[in-house]
KOLDOMI-524571 format. One record per residue: x, y, z of N, C-alpha, C, O, CB in turn. Coordinates in pm, whole numbers, plus 50000, padded with zeros to 5 digits. Glycine has a CB too. Example, Ala and Ser with C-alpha at 12.3 -4.5 7.8 and 13.67 -1.06 7.14 Angstrom:
2
513194943150780512304955050780513204967050780514244966850846511314955350905/512854977550708513674989450714512905000350787513415011450804514084994050572/
***
This chain:
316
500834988150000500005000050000500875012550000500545021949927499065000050121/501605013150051503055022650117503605026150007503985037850014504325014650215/503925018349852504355018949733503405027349632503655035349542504565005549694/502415022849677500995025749556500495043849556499615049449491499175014049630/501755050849684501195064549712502455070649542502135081149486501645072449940/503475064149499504205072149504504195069449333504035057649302505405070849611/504335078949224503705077149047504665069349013504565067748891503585091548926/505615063249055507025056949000506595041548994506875034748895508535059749114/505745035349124505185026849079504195021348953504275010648892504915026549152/503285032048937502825030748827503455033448721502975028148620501985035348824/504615041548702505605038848581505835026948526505585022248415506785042248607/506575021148658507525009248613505744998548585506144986948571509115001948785/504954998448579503774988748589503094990048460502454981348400502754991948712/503365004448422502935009748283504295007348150504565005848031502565028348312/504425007648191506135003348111506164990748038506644991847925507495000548229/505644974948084505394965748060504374963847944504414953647875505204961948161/502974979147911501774977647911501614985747772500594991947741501064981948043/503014984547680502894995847595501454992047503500504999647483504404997847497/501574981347467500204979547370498844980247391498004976547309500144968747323/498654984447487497584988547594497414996547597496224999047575497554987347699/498355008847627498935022847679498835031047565498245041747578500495022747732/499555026147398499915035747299498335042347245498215051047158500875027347170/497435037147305496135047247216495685060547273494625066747260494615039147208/497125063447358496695076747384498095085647302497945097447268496465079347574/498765081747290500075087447206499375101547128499175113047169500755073747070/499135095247006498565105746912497725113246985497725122846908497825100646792/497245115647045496675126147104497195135447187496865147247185495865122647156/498615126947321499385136047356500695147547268501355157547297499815128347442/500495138647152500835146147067500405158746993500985169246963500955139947014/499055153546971498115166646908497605177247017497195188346985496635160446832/497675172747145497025184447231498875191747281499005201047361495675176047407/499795186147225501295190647250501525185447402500995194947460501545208747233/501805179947467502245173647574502905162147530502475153147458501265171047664/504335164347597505315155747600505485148147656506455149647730506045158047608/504715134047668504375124547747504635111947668504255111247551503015126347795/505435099347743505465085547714504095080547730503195085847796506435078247801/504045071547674502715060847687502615060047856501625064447915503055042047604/503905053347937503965053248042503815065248157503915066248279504825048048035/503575071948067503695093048198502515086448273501845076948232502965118248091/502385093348396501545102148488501155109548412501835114248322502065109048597/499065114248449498395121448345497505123648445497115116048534497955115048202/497155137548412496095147748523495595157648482495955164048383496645154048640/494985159148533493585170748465494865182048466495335184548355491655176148605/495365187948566496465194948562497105198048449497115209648407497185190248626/497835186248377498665187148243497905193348149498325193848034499105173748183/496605199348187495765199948045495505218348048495105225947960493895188048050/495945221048196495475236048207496335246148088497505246248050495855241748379/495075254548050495245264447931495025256047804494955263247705496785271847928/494885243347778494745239647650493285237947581492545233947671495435228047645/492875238747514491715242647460490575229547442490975219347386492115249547324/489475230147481488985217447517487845217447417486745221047458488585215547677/487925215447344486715211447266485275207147318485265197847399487135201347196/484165212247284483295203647353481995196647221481485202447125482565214647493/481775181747272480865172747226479685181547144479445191047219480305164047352/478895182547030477845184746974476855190547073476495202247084477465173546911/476485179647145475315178347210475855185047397475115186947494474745159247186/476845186347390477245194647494477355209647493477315217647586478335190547523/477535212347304477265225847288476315235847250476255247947274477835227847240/475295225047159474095224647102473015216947140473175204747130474275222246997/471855221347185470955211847216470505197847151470385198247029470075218147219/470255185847210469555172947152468365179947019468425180946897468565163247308/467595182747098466395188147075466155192346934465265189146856466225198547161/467175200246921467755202646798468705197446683468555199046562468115209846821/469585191646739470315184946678470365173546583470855171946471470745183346742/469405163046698469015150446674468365146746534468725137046468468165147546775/467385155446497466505154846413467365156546294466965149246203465415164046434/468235162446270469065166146126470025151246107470625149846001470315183346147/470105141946200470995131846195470205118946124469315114346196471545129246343/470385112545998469385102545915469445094046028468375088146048469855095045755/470605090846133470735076446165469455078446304469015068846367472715070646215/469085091646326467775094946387466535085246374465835079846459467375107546330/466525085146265465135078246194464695064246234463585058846241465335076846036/466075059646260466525048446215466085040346407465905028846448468475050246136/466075050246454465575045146644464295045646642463425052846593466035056246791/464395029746754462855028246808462185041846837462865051346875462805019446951/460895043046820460235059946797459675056846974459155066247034458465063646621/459825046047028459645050447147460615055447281460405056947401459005042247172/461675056847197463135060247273463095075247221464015081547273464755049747216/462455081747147463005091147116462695103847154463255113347100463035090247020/461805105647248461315113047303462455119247423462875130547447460095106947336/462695106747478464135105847605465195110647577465655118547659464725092547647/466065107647443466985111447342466765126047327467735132447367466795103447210/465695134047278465805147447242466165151647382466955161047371464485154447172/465995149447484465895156047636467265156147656467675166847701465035147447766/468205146847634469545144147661470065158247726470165161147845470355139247523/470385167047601471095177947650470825184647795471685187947877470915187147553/469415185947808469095191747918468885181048040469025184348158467935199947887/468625171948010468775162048158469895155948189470215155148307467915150548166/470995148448048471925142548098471655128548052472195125347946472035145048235/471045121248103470665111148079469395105947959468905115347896470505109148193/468995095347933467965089747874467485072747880468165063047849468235093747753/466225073147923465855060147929465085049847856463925052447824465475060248008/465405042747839465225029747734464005024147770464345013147812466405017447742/462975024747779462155009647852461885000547762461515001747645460655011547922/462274984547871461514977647809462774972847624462594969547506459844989047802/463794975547709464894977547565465224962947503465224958447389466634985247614/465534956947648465264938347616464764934647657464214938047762465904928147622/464624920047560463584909847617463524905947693464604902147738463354901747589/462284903147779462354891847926463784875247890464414869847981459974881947943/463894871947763464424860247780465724863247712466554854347694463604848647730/465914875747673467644877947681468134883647803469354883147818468234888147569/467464888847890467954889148015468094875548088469064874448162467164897648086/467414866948079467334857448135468794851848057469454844648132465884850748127/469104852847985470324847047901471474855247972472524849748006470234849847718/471274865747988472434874448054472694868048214473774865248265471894892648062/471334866948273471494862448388472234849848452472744847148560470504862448411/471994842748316472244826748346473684830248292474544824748361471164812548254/474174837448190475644833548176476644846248335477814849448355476174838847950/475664848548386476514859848460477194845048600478364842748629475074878148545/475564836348668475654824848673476774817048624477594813848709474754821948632/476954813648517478194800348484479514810248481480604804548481477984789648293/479514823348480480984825648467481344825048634482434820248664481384841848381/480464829648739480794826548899481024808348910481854802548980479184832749016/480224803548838480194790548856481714782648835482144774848919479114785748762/482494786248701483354784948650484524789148690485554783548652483124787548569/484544800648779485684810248818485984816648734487164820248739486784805848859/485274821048631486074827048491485664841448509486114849448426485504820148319/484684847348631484504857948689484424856448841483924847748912483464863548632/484994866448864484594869249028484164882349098484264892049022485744866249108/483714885249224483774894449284485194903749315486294899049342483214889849375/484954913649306486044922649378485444929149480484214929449491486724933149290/486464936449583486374938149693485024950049683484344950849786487824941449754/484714956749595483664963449626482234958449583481224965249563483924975149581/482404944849573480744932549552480774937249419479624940449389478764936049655/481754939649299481384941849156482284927649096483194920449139481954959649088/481694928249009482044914148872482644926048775481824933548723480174902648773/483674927448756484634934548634484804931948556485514921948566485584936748629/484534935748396484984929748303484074914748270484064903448222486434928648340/483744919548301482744899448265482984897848116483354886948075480314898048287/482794908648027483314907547881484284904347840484454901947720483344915647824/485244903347936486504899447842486464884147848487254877247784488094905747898/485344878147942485224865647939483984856747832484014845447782485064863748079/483134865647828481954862747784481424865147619480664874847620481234869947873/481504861547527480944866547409479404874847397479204885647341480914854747331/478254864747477477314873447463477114885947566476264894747548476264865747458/478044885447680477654898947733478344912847649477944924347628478144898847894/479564905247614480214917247505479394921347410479344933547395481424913147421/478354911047298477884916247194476194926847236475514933847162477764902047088/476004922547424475124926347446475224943647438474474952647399474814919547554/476654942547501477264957147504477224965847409476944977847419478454957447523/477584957947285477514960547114476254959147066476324957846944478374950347023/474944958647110473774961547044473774966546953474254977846956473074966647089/473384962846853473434975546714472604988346758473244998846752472554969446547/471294989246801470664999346818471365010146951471395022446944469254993746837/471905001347072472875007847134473675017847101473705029847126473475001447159/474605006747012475935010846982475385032446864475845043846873476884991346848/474185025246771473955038346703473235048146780473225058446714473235036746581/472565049946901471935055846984473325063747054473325075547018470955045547071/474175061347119475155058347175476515071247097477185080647141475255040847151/476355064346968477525072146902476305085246834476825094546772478645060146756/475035085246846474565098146838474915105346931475465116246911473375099246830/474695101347032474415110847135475875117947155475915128947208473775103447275/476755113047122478165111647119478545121046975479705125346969478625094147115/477925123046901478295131146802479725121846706480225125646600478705147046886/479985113246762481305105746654480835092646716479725090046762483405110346681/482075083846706482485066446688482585062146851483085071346916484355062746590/482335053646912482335049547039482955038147037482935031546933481155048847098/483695033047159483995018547171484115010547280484975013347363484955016547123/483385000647295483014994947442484474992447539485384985547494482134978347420/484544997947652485754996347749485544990347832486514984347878486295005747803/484064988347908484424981348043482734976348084481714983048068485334994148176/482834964848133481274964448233481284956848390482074947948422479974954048136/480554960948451479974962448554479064954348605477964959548591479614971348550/478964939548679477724931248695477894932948857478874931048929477734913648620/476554937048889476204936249036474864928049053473854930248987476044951249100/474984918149152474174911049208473124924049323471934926749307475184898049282/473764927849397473084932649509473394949649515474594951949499473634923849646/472864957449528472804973149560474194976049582474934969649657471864977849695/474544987149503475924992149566476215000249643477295002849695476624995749503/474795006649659474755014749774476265026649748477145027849834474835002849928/476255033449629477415040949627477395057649626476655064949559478085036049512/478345061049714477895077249743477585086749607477995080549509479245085449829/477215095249581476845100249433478405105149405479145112149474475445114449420/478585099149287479855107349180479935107749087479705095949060480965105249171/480105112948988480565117148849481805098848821482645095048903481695138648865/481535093148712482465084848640483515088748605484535081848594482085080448546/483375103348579484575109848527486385113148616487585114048588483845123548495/485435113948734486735109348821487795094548793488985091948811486065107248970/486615087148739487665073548705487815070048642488625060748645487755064048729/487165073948513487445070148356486965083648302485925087248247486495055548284/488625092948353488685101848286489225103248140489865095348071489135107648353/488705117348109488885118647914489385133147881488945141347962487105116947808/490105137747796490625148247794490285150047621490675139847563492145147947861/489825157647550488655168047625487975156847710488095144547707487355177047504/487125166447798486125162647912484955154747819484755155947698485445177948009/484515149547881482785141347828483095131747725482165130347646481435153347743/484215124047698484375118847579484385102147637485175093647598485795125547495/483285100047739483055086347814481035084047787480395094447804483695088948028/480605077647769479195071247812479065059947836479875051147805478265072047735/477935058447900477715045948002476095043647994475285052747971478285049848181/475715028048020474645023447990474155016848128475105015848206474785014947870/473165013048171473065005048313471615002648268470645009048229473385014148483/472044987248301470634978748276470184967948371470784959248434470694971348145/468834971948356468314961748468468074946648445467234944048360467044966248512/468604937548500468494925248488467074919348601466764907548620470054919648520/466624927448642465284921648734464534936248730464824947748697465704914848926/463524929848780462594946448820463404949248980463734942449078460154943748851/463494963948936463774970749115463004976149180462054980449115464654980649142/462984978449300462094989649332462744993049495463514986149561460234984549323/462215004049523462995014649654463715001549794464575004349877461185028449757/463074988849778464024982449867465774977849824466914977249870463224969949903/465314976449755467074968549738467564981049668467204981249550467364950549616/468334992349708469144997149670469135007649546470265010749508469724988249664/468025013749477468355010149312469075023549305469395029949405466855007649182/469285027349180470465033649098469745047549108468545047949081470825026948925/470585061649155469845074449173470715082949120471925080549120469435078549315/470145094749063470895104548958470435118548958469225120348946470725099648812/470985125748965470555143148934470385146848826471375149848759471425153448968/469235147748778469235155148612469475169948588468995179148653467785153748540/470365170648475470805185148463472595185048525473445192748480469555196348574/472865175148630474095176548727475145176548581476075184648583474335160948869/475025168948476476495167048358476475187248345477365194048295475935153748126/475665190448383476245205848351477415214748423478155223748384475125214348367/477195207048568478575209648697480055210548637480545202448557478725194648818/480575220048682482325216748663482395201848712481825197448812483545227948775/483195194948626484145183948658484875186048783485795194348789485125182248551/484575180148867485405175849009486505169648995486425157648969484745167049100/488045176849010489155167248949489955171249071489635181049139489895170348779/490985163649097492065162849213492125176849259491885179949376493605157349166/492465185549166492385203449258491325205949327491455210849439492325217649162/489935202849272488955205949360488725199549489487785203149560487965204949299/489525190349522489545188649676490665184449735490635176049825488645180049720/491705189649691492895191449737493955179349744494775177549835492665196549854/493775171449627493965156349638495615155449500496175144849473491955145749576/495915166049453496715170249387498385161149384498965154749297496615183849434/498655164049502500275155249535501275169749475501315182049463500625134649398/502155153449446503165165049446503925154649288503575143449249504395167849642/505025164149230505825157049072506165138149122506315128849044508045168649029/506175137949233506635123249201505425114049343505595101949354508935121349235/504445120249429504115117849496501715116649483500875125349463505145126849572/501655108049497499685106549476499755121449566500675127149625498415087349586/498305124349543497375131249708497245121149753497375110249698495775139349718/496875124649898496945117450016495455115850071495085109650171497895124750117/494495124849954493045123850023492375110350018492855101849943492025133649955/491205107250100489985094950061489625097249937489785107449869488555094750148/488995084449904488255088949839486545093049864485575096449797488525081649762/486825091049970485625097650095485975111550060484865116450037485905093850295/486865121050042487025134550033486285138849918485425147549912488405138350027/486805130349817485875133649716484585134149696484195142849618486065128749646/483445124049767482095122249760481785133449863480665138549865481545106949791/482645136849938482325148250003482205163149943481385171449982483175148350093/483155165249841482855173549778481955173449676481445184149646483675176849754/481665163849617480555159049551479135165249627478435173949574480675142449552/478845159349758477885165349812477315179949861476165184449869477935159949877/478955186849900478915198849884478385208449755477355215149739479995200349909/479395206449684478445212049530477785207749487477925208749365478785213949420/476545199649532475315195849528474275202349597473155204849552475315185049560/474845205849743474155213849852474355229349798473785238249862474895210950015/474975232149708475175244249665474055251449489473865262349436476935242349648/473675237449468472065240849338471215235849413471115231449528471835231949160/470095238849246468775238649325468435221849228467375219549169467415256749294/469445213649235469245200249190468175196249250467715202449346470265191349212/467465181849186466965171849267466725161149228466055158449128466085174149317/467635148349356467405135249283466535128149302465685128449391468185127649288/466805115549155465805111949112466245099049147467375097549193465405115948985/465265086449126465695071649155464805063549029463765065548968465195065949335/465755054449030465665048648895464625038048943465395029548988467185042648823/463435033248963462465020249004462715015448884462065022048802460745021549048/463615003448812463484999248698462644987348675462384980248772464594997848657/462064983348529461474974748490462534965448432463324969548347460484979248413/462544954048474463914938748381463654941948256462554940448202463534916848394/464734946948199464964951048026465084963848071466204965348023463624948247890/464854974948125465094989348092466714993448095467594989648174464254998448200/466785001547993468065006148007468265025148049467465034048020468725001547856/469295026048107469465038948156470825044048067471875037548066469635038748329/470675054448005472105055447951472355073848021471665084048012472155052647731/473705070748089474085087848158475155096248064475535090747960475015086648338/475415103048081476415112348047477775112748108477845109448227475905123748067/478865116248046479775113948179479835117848270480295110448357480685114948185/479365133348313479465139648427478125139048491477885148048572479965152648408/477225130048468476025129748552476085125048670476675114248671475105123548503/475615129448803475925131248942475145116548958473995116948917475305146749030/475505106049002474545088649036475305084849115476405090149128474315074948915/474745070349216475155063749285473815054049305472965051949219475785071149386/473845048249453472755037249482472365041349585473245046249655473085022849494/471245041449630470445042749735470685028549845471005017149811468895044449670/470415033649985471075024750052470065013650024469025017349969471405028550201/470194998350056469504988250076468824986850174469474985750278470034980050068/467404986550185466104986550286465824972050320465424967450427464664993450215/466084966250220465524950050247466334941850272466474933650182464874943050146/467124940050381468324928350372468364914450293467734904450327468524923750504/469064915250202469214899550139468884898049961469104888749883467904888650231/468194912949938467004914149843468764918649738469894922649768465214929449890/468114915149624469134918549517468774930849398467574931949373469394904549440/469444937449345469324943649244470644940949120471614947749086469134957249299/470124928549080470804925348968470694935348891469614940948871470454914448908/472164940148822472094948048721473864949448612474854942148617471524962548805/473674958048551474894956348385475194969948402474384978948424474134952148182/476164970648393476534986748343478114982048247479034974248273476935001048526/477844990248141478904994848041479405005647979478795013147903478784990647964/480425006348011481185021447955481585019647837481705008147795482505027048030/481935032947738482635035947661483325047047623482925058147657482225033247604/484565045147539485105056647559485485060847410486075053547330486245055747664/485015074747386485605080347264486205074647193486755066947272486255088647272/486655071447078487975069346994489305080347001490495077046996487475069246842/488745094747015489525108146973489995108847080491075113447043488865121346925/490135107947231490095112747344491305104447424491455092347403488635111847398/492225112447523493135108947604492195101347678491025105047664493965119347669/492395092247750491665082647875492905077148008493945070547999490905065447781/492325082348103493015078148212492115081048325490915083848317494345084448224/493115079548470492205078548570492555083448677493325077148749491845067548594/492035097448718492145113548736492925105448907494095106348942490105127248733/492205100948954492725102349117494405092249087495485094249142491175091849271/494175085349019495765077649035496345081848930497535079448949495925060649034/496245085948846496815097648738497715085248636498755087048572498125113148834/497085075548646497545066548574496365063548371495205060448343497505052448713/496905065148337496805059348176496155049448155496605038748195497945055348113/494695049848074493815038648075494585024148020495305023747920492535042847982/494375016648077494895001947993493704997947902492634996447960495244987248109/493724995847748492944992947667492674978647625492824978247503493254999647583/492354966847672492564960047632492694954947462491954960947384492054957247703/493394946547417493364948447255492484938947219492744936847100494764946447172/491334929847261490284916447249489334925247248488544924547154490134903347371/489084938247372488034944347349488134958447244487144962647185487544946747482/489054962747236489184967647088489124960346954488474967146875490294972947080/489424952846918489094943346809487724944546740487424936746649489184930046863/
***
């Protein structure tokens, strides 16, 4: 633990990881920063450089959407949710899959615990189940997803990571962007789907609409910075703390997701979510979440200032 404060470790760890590491090159190139695949990378390195922002981050859905053919081309009952994007942040799917492809999701989430070919990590999440699984990957890759997805996104998207929880995560509200950060900002989306119906006992998934409009919360904003060769030293309790603070500071208000088995939730990167605590001891809220990240965009991960690892199976 004593090692893990200080960026030299993650050098020498990143060093090993070039083919992983190099899909941020060209970009530290084009935004001019003189950085190895292996550097330390922080919101910091980016001050004064000019940040581009997303379509739909600069221009309303509302507007936008409609001039795009591949528009047409979405279920007409999603699309109502979709125009709202800009101004809420999020958009919801109902009813997106079938009762018996969830049941397919469920049962292979089942044989990969069964198998050992997935497990828990210390915070009750299943990581990556895709790099094990074919159909949860192609679930990820929905065609209608994937084009919903890279609208809203204004360019090309590509699946990075998912998320299987059995039971409530019960997690303080934060922005993703703290951990699958992107330089420019917002160049991450994420999907979360319900594998059962939820409702206010077990935990379910809660969000601020409008919050992707907040400054990005990055290591300066709560003093978590360090020093040229040294992490910050804050929690990451410091952070959800400031999270809550500039929350207590609008006139936000959250919302909770009661989902139906098949609905999908898709957020923004900077949309303010977490889980509501668990009321019902024992009770589960099976659920999926999947990220993706830009093609164009630096990716790393703001509090350890370390360089996304890409896998090359899930790029493929």
């Amino acid at each position: 633990m004593f090692l893990k404060k200080y960026k030299i470790t993650y050098k020498l760890y990143n060093f090993f990881k070039k083919n992983e590491l190099s899909h941020n090159l060209p970009f530290y190139e084009k935004y001019g920063l003189k950085k190895k695949y292996y550097s330390s990378v922080s919101s910091l390195d980016f001050q004064g450089v000019d940040s581009p922002l997303n379509l739909l981050d600069k221009n309303n859905s509302r507007e936008e959407l409609p001039k795009h053919s591949e528009f047409n081309l979405v279920d007409e009952r999603f699309k109502e949710s979709l125009l709202s994007w800009s101004d809420n942040g999020y958009a919801i799917l109902d009813n997106f899959f079938e009762n018996d492809e969830i049941d397919s999701f469920n049962k292979e989430i089942d044989d990969l615990l069964d198998s050992k070919k997935a497990k828990f990590n210390a915070a009750n999440k299943i990581m990556f189940a895709i790099h094990s699984s074919e159909k949860l990957k192609n679930a990820g890759n929905n065609e209608q997803i994937m084009r919903i997805l890279n609208l809203l996104m204004g360019k090309k998207i590509s699946l990075f990571q998912s998320i299987n929880f059995i039971e409530g995560s019960q997690q303080r509200t934060h922005s993703d962007s703290i951990h699958m950060t992107t330089f420019p900002y917002g160049n991450l989306i994420a999907i979360w789907v319900a594998l059962e119906d939820i409702d206010e006992n077990c935990g379910p998934l809660h969000y601020y609409p409008g919050s992707h409009k907040l400054p990005y919360i990055m290591n300066d904003d709560y003093e978590n910075v360090g020093t040229k060769y040294k992490l910050g030293n804050k929690s990451y309790s410091a952070y959800e703390d400031q999270v809550e603070k500039v929350l207590s500071e609008t006139d936000l208000h959250k919302k909770t997701f009661t989902a139906k088995k098949g609905d999908v939730l898709i957020w923004h990167a900077n949309l303010l979510h977490g889980g509501n605590k668990v009321i019902e001891e024992g009770s589960t809220r099976k659920s999926m979440v999947f990220h993706y990240y830009t093609d164009d965009a630096i990716c790393y991960h703001e509090i350890t200032q370390r360089p996304t690892l890409k896998p090359k199976k899930i790029l493929a």
